[in-house]
C-alpha positions in Angstrom: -7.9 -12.6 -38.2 -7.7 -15.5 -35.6 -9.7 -15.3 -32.7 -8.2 -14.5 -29.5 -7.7 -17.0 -26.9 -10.8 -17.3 -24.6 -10.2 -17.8 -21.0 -12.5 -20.2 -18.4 -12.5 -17.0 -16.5 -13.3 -14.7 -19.2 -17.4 -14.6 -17.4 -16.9 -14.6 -14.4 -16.4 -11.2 -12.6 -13.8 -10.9 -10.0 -12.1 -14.0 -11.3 -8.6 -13.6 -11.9 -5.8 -15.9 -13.5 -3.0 -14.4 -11.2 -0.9 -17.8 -9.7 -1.0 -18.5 -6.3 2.5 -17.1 -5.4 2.0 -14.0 -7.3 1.4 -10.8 -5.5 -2.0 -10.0 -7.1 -3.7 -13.6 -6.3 -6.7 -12.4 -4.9 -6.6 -9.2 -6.2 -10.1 -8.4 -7.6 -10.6 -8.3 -10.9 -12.1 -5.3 -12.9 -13.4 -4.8 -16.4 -13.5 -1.4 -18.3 -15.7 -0.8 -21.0 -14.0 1.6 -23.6 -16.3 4.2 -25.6 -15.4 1.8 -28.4 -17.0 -1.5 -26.4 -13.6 -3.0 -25.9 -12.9 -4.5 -22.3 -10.2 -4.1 -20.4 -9.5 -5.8 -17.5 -7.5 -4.6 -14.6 -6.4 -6.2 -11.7 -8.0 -3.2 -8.6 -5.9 -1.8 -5.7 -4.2 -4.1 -3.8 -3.9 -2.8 0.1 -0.1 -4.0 1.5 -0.2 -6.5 4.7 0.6 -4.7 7.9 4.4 -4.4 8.4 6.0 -7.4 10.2 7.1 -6.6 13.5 10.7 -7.2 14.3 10.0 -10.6 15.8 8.9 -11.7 12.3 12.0 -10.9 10.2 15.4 -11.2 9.6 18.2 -8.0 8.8 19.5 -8.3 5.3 22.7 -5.4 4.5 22.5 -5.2 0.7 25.9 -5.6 -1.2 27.6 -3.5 -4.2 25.2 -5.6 -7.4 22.2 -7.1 -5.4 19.0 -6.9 -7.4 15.2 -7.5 -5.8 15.3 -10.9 -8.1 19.1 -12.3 -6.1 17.2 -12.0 -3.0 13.7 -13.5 -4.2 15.9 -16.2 -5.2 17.6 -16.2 -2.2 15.4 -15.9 0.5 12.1 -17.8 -1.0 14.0 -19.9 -3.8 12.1 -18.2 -6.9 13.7 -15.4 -8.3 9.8 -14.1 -8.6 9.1 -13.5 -4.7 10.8 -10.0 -4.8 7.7 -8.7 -3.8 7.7 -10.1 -0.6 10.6 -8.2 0.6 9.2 -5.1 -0.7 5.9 -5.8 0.8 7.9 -6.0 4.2 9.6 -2.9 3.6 7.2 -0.6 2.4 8.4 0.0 -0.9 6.5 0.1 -4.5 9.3 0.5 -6.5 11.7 -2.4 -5.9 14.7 -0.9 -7.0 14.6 1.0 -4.0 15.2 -2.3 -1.9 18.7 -2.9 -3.4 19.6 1.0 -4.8 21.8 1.6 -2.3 24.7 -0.8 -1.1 25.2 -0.6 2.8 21.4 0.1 3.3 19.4 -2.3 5.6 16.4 -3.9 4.6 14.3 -6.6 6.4 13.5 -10.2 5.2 10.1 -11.7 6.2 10.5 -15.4 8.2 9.1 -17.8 6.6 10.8 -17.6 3.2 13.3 -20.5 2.0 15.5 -20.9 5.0 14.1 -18.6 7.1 11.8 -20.1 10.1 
C-alpha cells in the first residue's frame, strides 16, 4: 500500500493547513493518539468574534430559495464565506440563516460591496 501523503506541517504542533479565508485559519491544531497509535488531528474550539454592532452591518431580508452559499457569493464574492454571515448572526448551523423566507439577517461591512 502506497504511503500517504506527508505534509510540511505534519511536525509541527499547532500548525494547521486551513487557507487564509477559511473560518478555522488560526484555529489550533490538535493531535489524538488512538489506543491503536493512530493520530488524529482535529482542528480545537474555535470561540465566535463578538457580534458586530449595528453600525458595522448591513440588513439582508432572505427570499423564497436563498442558500448560505448565494449570499457568500453575494456579499464577499466566494460562494465559501457563508460563514461570515453566520458568524455575525450567531448561528452554527447555517441553514438556519436562510430556513426561513421573510426572516432578517445581518451582513457584516466590509464584504464585496459593502464598505
Amino acid at each position: 500500500m502506497p504511503e500517504p501523503y506527508r505534509s510540511v506541517f505534519d511536525d509541527i504542533p499547532g500548525a494547521g493547513t486551513y487557507p487564509s479565508t477559511s473560518r478555522y485559519a488560526g484555529a489550533e491544531i490538535a493531535v489524538h493518539t488512538m489506543p491503536d497509535g493512530t493520530e488524529v488531528r482535529y482542528a480545537k474550539h474555535r470561540l465566535l468574534p463578538a457580534l458586530p454592532g449595528e453600525d458595522d452591518t448591513v440588513p439582508h431580508v432572505v427570499t423564497v430559495g436563498e442558500r448560505p452559499d448565494h449570499l457568500g457569493q453575494r456579499y464577499f464574492g466566494a460562494a465559501d464565506q457563508w460563514w461570515r454571515i453566520a458568524d455575525a448572526n450567531a448561528v452554527l448551523d447555517p441553514r438556519e440563516l436562510t430556513g426561513e423566507p421573510g426572516r432578517r439577517i445581518d451582513i457584516p461591512r466590509g464584504g464585496f460591496g459593502l464598505v
